[in-house]
C-alpha positions as CSV (number, residue, x, y, z in Angstrom):
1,X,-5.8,-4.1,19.5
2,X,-5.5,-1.6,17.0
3,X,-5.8,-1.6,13.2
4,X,-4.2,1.1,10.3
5,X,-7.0,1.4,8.0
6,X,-5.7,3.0,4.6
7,X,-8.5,5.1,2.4
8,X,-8.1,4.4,-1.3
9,X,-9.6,5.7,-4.3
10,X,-10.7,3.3,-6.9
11,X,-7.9,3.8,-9.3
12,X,-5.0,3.7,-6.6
13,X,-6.8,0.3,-5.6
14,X,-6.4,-1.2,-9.3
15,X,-3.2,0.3,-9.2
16,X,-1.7,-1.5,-6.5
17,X,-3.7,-4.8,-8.0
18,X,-2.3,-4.6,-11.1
19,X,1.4,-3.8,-10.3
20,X,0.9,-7.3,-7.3
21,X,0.3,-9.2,-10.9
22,X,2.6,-8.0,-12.9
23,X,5.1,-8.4,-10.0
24,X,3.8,-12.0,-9.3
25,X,3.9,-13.4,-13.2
26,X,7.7,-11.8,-13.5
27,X,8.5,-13.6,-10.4
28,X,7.2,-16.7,-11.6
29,X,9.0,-16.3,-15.0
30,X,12.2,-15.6,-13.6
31,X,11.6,-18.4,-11.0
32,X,12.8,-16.5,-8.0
33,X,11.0,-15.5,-5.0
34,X,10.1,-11.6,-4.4
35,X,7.4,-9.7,-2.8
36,X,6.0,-5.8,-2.3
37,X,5.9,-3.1,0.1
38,X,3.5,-0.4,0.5
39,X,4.7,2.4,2.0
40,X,2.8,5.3,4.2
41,X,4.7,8.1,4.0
42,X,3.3,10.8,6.6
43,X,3.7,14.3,5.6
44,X,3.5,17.6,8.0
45,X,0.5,17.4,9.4
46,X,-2.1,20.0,8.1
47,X,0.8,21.4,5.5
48,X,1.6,17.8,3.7
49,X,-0.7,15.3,3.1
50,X,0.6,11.4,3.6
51,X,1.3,9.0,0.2
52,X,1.4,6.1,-0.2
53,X,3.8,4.4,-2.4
54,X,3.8,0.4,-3.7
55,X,7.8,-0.9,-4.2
56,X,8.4,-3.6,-6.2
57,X,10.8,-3.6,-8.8
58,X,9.4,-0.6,-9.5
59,X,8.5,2.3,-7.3
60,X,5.3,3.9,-8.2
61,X,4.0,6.4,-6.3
62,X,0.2,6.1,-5.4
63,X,-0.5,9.9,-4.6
64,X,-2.6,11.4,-1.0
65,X,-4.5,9.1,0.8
66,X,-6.3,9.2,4.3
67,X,-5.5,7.0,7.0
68,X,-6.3,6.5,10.9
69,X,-5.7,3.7,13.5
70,X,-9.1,1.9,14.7
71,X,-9.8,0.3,17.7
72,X,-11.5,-2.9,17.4
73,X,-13.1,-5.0,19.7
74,X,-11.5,-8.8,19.0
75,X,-8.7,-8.8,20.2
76,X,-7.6,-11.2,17.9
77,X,-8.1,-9.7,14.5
């Protein structure tokens, strides 16, 4: 099994917490259902570096990040 582990700084973290609230209470106010994306955008290897962007209502891009794909060893996780 394999896992995409996503490296975030700790401002694009609170970023992408604070936009899943806001999102949340507006959905709650407006009593409909609703949800988020994030998106990995890969750029050109060694030219582009990958983003990462969170969509809700909103798009709001959340700048470079690092990312890789990790083994692990349960194959259940």
């Amino acid at each position: 099994m394999r896992k995409l582990e996503i490296t975030l700084t700790e401002e694009q973290y609170q970023h992408i917490q604070e936009e899943i609230r806001y999102s949340n209470r507006m959905h709650l106010s407006e009593g409909v259902f609703g949800g988020y994306e994030l998106c990995l955008n890969e750029g050109v290897p060694d030219v582009y570096g990958s983003t990462l962007e969170i969509k809700t209502a909103n798009n709001i891009d959340l700048g470079e990040v690092e990312w890789k794909f990790v083994k692990t060893g349960n194959k259940y996780y």
